[in-house]
NUVEXDREN-89389 format. One record per atom (N, C-alpha, C, O, CB): residue number from 1; y, z, x; atom name. Coordinates in steps of 0.1 Angstrom, whole numbers, plus 5000, padded with zeros to 4 digits. Each point is the difference from the previous one (the first is absolute). Glycine has a CB too. Layout:
# NUVEXDREN-89389
num;Y;Z;X;atome
NUM;Y;Z;X;CA .
...
//
This chain:
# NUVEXDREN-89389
num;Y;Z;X;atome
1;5035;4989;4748;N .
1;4987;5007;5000;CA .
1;5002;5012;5009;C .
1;5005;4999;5012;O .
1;4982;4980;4985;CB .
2;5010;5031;5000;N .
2;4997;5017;5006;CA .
2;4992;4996;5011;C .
2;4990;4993;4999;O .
2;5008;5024;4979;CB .
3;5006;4989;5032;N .
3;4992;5002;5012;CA .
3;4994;5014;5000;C .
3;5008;5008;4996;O .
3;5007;4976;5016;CB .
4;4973;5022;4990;N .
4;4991;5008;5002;CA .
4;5000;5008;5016;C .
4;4989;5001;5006;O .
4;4998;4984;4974;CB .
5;5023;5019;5026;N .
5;4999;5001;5013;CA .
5;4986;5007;5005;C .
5;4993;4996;5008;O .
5;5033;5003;4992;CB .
6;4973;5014;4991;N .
6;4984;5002;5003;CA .
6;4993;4992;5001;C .
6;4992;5002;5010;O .
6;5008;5011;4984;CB .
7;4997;4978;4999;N .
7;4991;4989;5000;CA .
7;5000;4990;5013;C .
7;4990;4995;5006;O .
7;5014;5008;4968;CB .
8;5006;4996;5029;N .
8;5006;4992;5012;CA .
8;4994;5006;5011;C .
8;4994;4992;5007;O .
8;5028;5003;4984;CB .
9;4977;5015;5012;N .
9;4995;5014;5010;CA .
9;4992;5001;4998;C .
9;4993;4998;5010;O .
9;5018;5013;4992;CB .
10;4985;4992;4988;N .
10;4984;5002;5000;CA .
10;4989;4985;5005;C .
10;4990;5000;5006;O .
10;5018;5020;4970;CB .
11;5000;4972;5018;N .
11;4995;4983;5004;CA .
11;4999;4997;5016;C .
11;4991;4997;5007;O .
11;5023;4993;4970;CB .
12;4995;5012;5025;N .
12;4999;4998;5019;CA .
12;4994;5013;5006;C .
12;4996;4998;5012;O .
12;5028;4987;4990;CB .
13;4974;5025;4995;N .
13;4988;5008;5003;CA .
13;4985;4997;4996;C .
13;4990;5008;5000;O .
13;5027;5007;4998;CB .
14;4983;4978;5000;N .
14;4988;4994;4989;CA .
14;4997;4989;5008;C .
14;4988;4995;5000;O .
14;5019;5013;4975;CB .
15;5003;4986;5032;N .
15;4996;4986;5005;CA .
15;4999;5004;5015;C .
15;5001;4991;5008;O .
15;5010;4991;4973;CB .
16;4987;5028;5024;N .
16;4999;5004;5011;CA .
16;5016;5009;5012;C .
16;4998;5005;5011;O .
16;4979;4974;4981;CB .
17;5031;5019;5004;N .
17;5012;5007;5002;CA .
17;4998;5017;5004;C .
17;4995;5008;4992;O .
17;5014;4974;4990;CB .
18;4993;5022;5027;N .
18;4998;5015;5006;CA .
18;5007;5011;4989;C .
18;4996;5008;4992;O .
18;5006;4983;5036;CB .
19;5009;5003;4974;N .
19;5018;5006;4991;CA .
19;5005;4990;4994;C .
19;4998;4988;5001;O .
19;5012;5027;5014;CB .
20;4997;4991;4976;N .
20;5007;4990;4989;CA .
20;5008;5005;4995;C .
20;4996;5009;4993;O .
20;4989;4980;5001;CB .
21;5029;5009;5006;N .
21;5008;5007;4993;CA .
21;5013;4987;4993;C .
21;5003;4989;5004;O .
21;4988;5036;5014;CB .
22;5014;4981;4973;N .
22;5014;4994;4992;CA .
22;5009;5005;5009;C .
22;5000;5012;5002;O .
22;4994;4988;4974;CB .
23;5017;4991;5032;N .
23;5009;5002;5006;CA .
23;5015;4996;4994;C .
23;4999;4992;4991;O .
23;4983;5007;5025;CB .
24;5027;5005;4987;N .
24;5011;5001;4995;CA .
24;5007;4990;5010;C .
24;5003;5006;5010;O .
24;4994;5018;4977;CB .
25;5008;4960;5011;N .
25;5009;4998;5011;CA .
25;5012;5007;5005;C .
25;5003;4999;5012;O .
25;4989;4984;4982;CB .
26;5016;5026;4995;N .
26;5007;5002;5009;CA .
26;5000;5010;5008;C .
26;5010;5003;5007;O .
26;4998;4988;4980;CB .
27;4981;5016;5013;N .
27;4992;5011;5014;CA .
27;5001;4990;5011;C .
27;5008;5004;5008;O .
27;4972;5012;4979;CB .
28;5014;4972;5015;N .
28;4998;4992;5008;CA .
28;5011;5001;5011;C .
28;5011;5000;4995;O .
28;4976;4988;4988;CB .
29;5013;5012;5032;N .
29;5006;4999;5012;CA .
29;5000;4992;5003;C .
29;4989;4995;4999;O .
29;5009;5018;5007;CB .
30;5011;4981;4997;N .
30;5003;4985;5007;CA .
30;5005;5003;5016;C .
30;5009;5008;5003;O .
30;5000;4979;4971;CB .
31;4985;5008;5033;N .
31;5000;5006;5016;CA .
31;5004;4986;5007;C .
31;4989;4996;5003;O .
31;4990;5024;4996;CB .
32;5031;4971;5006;N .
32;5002;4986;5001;CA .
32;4996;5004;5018;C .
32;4998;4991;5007;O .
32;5024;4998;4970;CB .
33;4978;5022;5026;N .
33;4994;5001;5013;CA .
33;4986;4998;5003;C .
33;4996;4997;5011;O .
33;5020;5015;4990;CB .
34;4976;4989;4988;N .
34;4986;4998;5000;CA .
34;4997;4983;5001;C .
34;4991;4994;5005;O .
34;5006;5030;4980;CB .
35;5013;4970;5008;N .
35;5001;4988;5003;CA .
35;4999;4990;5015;C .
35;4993;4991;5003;O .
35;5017;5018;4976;CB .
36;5002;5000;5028;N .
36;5001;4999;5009;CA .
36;4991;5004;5011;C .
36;5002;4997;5012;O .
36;5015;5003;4977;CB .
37;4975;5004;5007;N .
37;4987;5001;5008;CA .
37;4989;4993;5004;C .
37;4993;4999;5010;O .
37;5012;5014;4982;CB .
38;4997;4980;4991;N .
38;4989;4986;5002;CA .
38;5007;4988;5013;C .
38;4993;4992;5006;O .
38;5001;5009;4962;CB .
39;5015;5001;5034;N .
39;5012;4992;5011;CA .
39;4988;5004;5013;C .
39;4996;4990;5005;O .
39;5039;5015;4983;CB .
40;4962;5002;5017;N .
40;4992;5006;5010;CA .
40;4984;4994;4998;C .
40;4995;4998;5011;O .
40;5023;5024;4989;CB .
41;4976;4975;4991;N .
41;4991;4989;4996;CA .
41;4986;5010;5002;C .
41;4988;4996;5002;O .
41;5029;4979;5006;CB .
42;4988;5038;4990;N .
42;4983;5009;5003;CA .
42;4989;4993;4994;C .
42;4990;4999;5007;O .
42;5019;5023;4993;CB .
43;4992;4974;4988;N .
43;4988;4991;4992;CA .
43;4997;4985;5007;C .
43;4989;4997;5002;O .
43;5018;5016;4975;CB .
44;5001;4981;5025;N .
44;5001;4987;5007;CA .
44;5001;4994;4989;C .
44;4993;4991;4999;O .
44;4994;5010;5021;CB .
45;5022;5001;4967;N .
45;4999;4992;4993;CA .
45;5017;4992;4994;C .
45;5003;4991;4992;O .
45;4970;5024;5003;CB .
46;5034;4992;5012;N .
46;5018;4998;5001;CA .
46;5000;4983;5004;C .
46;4995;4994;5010;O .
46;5014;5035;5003;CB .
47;4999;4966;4974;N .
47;5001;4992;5003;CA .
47;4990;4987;4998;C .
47;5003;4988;5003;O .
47;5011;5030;5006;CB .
48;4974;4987;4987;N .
48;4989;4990;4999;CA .
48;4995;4994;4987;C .
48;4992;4991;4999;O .
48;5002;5021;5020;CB .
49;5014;4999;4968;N .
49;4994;4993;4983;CA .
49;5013;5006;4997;C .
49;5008;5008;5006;O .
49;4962;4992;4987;CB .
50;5029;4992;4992;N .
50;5006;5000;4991;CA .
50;5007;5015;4997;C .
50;5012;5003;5002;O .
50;4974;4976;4992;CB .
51;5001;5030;5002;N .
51;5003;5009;4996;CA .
51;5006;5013;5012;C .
51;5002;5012;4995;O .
51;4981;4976;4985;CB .
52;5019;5010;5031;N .
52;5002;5009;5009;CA .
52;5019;4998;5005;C .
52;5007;4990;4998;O .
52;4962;5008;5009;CB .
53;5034;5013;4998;N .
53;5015;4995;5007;CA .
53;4998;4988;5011;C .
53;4991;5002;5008;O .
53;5019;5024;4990;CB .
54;4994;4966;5003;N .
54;5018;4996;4993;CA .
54;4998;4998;4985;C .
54;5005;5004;4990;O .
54;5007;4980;5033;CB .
55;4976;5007;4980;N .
55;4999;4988;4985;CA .
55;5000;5006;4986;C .
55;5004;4994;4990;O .
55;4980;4992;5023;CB .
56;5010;5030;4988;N .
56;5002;5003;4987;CA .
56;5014;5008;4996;C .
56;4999;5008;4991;O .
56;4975;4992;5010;CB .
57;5038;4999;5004;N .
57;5012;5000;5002;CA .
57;5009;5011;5003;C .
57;4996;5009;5007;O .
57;4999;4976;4982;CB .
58;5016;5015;5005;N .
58;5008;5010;5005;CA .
58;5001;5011;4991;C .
58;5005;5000;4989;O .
58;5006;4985;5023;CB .
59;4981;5033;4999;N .
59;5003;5012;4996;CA .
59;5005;5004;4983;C .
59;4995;5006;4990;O .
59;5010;4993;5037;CB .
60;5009;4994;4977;N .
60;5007;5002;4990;CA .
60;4995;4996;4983;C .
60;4998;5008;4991;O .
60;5018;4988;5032;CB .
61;4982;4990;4978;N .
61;4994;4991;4988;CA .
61;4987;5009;5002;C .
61;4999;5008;4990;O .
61;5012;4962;5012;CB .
62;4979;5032;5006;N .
62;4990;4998;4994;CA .
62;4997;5019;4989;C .
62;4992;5003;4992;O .
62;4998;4972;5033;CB .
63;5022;5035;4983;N .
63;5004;5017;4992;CA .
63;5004;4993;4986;C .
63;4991;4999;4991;O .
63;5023;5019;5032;CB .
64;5000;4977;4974;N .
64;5001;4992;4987;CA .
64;4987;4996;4993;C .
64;4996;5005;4989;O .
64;5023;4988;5021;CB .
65;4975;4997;4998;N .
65;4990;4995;4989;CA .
65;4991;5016;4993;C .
65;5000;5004;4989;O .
65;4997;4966;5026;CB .
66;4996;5036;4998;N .
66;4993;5013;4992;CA .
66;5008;5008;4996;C .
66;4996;5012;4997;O .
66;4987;4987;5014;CB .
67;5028;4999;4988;N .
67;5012;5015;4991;CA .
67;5000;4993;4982;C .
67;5005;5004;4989;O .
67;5023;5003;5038;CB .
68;4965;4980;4974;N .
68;5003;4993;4989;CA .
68;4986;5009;4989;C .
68;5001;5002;4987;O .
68;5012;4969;5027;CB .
69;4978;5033;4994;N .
69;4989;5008;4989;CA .
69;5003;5011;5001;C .
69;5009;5005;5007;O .
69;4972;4983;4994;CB .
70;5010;5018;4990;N .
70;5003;5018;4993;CA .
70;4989;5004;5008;C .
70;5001;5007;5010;O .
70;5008;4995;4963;CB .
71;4982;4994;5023;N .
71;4986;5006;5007;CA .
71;4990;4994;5010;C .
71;5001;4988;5004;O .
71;5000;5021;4977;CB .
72;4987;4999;5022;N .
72;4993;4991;5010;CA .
72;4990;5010;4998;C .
72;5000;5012;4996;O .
72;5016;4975;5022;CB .
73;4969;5002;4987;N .
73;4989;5009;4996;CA .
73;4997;4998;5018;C .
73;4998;4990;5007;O .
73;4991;5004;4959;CB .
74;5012;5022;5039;N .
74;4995;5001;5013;CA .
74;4985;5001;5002;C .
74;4994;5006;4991;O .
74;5026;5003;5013;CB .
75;4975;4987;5005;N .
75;4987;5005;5001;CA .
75;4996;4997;5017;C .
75;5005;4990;5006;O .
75;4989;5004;4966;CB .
76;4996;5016;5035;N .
76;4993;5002;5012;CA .
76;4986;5000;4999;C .
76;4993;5007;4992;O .
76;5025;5004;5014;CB .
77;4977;4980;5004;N .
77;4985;4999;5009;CA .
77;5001;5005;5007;C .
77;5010;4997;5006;O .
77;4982;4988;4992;CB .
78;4998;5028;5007;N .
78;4994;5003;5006;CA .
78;4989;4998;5007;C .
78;4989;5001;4995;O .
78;5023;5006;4994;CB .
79;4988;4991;5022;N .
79;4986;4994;5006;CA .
79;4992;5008;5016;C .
79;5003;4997;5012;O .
79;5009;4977;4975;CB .
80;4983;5031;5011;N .
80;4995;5011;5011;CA .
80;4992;4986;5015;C .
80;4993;4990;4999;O .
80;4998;5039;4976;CB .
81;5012;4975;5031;N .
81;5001;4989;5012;CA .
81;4990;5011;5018;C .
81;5005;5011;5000;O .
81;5030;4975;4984;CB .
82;4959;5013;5024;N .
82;4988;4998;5003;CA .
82;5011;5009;5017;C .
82;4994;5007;5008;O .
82;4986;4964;4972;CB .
83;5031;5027;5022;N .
83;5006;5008;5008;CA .
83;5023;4998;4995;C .
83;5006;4991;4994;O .
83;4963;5005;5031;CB .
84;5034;5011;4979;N .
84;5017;5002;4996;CA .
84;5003;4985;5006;C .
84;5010;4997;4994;O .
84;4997;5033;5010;CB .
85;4990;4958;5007;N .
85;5004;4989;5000;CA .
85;4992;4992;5000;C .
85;4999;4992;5010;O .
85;5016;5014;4997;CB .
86;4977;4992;4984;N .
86;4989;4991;4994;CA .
86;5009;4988;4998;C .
86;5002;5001;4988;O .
86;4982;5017;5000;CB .
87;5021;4971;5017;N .
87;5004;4991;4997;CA .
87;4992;4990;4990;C .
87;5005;4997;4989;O .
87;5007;5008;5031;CB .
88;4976;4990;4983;N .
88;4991;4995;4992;CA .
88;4999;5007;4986;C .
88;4998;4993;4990;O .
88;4992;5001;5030;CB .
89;5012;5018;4980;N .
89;4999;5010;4983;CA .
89;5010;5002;4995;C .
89;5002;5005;4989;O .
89;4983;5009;5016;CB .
90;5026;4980;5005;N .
90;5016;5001;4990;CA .
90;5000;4984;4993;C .
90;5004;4997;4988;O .
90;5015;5020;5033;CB .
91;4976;4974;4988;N .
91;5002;4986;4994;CA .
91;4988;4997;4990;C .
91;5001;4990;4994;O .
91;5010;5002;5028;CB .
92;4978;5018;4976;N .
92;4991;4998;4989;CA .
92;5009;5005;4991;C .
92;5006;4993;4992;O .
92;4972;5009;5017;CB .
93;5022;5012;4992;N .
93;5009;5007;4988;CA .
93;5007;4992;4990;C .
93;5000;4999;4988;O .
93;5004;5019;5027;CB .
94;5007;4973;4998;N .
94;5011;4997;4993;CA .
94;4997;4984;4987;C .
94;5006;4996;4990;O .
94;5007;5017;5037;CB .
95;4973;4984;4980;N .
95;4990;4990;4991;CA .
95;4996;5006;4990;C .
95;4999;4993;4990;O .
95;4993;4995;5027;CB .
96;5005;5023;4980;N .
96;4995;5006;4992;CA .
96;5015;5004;4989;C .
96;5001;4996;4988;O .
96;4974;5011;5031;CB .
97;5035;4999;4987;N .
97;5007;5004;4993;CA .
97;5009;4990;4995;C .
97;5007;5003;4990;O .
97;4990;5016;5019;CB .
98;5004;4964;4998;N .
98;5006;4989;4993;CA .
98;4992;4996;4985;C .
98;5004;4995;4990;O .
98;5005;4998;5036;CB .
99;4978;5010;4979;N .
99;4993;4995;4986;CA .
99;5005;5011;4987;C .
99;5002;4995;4989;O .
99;4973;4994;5025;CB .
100;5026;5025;4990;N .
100;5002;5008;4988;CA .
100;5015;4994;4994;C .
100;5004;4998;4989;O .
100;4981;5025;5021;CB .
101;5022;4974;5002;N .
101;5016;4997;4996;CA .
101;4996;4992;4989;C .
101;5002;5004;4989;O .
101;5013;4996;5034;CB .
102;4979;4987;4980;N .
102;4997;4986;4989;CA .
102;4990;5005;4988;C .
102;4999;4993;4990;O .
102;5002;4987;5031;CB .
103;4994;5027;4980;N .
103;4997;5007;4990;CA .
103;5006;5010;4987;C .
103;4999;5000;4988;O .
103;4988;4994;5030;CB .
104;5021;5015;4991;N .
104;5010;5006;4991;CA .
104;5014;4991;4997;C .
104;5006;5002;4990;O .
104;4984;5020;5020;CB .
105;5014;4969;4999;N .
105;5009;4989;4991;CA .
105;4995;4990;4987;C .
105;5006;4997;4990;O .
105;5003;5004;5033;CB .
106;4979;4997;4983;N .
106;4992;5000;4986;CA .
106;5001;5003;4988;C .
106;5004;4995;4990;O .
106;4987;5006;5022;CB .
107;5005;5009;4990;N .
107;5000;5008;4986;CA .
107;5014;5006;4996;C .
107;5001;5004;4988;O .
107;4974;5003;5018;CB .
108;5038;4993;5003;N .
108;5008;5007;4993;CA .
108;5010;4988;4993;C .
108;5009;5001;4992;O .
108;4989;5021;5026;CB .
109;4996;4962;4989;N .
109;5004;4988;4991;CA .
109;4992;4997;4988;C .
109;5006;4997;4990;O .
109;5003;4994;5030;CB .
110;4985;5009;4980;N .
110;4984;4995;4984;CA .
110;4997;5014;4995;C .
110;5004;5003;4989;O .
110;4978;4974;5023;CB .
111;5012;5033;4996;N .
111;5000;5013;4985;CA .
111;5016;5008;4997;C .
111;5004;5003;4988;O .
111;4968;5007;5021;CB .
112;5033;4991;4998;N .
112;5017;5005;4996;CA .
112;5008;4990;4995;C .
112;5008;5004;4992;O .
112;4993;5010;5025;CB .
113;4998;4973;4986;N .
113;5010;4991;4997;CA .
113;5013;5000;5006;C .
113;5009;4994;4995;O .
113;4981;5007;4987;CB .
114;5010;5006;5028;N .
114;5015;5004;5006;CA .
114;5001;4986;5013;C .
114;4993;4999;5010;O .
114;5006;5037;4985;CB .
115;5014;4954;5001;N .
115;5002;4991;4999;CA .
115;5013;5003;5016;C .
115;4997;4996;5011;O .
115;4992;4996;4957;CB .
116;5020;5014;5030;N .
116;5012;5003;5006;CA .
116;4997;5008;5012;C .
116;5006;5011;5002;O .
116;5006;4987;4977;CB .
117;4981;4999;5028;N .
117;4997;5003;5015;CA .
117;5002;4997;5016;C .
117;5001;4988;5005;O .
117;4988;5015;4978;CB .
118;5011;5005;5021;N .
118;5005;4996;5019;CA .
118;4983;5011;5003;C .
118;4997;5012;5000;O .
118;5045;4988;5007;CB .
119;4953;4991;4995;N .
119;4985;5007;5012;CA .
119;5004;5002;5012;C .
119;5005;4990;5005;O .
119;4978;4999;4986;CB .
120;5015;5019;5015;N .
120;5002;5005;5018;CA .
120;4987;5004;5002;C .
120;4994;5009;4994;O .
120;5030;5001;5008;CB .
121;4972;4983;5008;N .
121;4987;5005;5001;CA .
121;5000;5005;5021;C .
121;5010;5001;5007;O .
121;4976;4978;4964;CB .
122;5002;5021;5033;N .
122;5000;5007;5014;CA .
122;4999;4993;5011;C .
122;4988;4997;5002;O .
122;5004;5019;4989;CB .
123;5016;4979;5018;N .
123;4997;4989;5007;CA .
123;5002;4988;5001;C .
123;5005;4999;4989;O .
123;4986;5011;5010;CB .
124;5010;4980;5005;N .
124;5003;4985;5004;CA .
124;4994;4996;4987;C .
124;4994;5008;4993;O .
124;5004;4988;5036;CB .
125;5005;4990;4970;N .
125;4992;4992;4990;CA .
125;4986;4993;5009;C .
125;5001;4995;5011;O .
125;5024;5001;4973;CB .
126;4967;5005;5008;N .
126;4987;4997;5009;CA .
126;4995;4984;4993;C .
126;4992;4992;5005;O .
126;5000;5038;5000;CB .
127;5013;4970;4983;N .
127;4991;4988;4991;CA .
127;5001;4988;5011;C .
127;4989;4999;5004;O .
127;5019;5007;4967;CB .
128;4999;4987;5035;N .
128;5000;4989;5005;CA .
128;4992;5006;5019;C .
128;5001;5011;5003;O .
128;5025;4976;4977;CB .
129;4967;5005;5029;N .
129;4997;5003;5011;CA .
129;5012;4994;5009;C .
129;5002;5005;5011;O .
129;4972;4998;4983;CB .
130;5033;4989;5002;N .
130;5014;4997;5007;CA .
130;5016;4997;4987;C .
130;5005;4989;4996;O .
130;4975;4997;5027;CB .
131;5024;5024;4976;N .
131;5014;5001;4997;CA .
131;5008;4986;4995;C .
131;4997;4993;5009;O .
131;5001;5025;5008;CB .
132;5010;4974;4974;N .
132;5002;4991;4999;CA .
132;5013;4999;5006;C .
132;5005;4990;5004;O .
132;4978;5007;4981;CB .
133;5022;5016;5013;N .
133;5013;5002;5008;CA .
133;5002;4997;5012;C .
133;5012;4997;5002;O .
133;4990;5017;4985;CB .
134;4991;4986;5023;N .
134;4998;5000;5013;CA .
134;5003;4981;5002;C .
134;5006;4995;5010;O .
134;4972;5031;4992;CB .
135;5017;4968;4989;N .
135;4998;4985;4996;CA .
135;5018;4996;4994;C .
135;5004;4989;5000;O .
135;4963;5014;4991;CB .
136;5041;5007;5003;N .
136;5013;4997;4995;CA .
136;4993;4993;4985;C .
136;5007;4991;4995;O .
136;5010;5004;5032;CB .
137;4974;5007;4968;N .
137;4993;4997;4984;CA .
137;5002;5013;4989;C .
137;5001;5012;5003;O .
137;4978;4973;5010;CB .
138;5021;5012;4978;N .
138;5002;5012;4991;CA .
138;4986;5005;4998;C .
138;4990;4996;5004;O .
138;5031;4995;4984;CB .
139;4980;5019;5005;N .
139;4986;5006;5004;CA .
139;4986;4995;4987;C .
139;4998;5001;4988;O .
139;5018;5025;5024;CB .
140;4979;4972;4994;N .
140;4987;4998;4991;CA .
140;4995;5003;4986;C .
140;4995;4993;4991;O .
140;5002;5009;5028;CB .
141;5007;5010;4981;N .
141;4991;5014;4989;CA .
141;5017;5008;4999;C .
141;5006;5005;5010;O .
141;4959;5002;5003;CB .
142;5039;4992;4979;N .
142;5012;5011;5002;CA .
142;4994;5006;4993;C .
142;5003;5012;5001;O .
142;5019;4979;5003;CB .
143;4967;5006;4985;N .
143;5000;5011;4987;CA .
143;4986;5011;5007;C .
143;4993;5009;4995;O .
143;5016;4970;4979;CB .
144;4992;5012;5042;N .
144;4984;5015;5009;CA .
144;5009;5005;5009;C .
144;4995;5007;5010;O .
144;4975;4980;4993;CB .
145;5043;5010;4997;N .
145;5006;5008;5014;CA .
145;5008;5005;4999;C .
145;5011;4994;4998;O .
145;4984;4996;5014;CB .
146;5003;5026;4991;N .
146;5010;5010;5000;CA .
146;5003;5009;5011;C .
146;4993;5004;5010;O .
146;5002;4994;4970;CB .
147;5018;5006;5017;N .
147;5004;5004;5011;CA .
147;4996;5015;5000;C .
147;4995;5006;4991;O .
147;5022;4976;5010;CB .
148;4987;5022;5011;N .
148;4993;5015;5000;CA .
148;5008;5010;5002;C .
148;5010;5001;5008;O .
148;4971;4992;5001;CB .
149;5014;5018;4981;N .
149;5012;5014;5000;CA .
149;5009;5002;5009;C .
149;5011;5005;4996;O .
149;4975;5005;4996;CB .
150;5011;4986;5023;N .
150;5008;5002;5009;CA .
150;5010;4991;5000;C .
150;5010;5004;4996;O .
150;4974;5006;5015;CB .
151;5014;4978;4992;N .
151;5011;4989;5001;CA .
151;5013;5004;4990;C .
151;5012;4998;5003;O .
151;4967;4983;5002;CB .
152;5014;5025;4979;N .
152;5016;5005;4994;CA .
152;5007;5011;5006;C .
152;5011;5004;4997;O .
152;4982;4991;4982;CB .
153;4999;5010;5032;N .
153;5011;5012;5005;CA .
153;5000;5010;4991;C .
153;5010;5006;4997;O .
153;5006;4978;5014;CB .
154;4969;5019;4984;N .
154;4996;5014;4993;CA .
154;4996;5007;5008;C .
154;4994;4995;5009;O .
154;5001;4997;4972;CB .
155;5006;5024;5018;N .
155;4998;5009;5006;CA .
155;4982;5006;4995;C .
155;4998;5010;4992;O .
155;5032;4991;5010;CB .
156;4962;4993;5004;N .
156;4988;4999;4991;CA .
156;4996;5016;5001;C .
156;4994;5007;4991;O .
156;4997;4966;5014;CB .
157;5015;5031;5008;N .
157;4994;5017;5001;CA .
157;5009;5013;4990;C .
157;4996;5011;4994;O .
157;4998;4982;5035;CB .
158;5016;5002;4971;N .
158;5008;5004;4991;CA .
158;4998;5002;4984;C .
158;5002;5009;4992;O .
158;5010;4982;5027;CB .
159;4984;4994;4977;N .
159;4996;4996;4987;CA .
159;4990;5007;5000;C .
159;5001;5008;4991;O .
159;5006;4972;5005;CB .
160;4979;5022;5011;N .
160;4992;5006;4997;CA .
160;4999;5016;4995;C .
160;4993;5004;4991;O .
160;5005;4976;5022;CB .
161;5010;5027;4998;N .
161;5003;5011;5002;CA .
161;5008;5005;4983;C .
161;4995;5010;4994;O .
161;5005;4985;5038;CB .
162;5009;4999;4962;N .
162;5009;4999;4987;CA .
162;4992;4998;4992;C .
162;5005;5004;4989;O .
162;5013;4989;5018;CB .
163;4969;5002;4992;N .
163;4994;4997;4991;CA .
163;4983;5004;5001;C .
163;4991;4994;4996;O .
163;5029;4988;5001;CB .
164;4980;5030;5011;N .
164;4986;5013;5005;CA .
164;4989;4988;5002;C .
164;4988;5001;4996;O .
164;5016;5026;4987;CB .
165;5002;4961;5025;N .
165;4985;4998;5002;CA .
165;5005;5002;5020;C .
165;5011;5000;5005;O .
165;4976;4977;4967;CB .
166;4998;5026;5034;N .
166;5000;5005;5012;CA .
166;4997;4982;5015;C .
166;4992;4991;5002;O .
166;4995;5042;4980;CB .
167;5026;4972;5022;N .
167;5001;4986;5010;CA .
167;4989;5011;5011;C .
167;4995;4993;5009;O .
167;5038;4988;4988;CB .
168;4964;5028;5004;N .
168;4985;4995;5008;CA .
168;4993;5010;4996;C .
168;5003;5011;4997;O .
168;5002;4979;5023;CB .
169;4983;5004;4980;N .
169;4982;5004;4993;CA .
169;4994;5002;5009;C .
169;4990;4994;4999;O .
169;5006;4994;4984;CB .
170;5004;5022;5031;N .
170;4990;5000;5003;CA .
170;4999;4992;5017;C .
170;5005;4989;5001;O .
170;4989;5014;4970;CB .
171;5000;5004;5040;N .
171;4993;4996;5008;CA .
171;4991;4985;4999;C .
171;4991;4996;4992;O .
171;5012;5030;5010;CB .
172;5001;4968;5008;N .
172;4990;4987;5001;CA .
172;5001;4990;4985;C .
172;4992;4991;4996;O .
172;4989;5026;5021;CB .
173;5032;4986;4976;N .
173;5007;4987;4989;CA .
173;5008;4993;5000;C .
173;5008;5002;5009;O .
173;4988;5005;4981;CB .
174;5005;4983;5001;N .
174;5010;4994;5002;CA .
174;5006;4997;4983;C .
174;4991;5003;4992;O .
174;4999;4988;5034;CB .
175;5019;5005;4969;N .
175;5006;5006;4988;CA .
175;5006;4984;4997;C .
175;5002;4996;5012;O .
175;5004;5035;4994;CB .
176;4997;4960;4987;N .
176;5008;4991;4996;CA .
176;5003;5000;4987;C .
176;4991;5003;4992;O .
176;5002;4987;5025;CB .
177;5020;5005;4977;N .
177;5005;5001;4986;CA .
177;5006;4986;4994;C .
177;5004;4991;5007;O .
177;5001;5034;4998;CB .
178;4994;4974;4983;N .
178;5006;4990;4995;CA .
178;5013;5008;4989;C .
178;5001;5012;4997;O .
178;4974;4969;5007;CB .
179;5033;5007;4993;N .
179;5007;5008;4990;CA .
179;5006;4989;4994;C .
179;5005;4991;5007;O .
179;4999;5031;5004;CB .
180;4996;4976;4969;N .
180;4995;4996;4997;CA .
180;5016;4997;4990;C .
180;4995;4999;4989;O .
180;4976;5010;5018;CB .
181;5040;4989;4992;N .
181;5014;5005;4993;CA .
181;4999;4993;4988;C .
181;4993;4990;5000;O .
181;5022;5014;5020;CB .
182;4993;4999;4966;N .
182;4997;4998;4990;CA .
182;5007;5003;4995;C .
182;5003;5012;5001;O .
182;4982;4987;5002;CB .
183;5022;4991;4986;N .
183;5008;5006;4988;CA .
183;4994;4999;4987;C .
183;4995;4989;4998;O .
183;5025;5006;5014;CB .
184;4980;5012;4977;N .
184;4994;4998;4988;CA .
184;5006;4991;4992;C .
184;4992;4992;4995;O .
184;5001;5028;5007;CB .
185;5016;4978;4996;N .
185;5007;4992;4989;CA .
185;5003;5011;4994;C .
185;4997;5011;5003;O .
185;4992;4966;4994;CB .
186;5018;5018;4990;N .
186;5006;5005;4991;CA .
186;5004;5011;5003;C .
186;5006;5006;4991;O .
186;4985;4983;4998;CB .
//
């Protein structure tokens, strides 16, 4: 089956998406230093799920696995926030922009049919309120927990920038992306 990339784009604009664009993996930056960052635990989430470093693995494997698709459907929320460190309006936002994520994975599995996918979405995995990893259990939901653009050691400002959508909007926002990789078949 033909994939419609307009359609694709136009779909996650439609479901609330700021930007949307068809990305090319092999534009994609792989930064294993960005990785190394999460090691420093700014989020507090190193080390605490499945989908985060260590557990979601090594640099290396996880470039491989996304070199294995052609494309990716990028997309950014935008969310205008009440002063520049609104902590409360970054952690709404990011509620707000997890539901678009599950919404446009949605639709790019049941109206596209596009089966052969790696989702990266923005952030820790949130489905569980305690980690099962933390427990030495396998994880609950593997088919609700994903790992996030960063953990592959993607260059999200970079990707952005290669593919004209704008890593910042503006005074008093905050910006998060999912990205969506995909091979067609045939």
């Amino acid at each position: 089956m033909e994939v419609d990339f307009s359609e694709l784009v136009q779909d996650a604009l439609a479901l609330n998406a700021d930007h949307a664009v068809i990305a090319e993996v092999a534009k994609i930056k792989f930064v294993e230093d960005f990785r190394k960052a999460c090691e420093q635990n700014v989020c507090r989430k190193y080390n605490t799920n499945w989908v985060c470093p260590p557990a979601v693995g090594p640099f290396d494997e996880l470039k491989a696995r996304a070199c294995q698709y052609k494309q990716g459907l990028l997309f950014q929320t935008v969310h205008q926030m009440s002063k520049t460190f609104d902590f409360k309006g970054m952690m709404d936002a990011g509620k707000v922009h997890e539901e678009v994520f599950k919404s446009i994975l949605y639709n790019v599995k049941n109206k596209h049919h596009l089966t052969d996918i790696l989702a990266l979405k923005a952030g820790a995995c949130t489905v569980c309120p305690k980690c099962a990893y933390l427990d030495n259990e396998k994880c609950r939901f593997p088919d609700q927990a994903f790992a996030s653009v960063e953990s592959y050691g993607i260059d999200v400002i970079s990707l952005e920038k290669a593919c004209g959508i704008p890593y910042y909007n503006g005074k008093n926002t905050v910006s998060y992306v999912g990205l969506i990789l995909f091979n067609t078949g045939g």
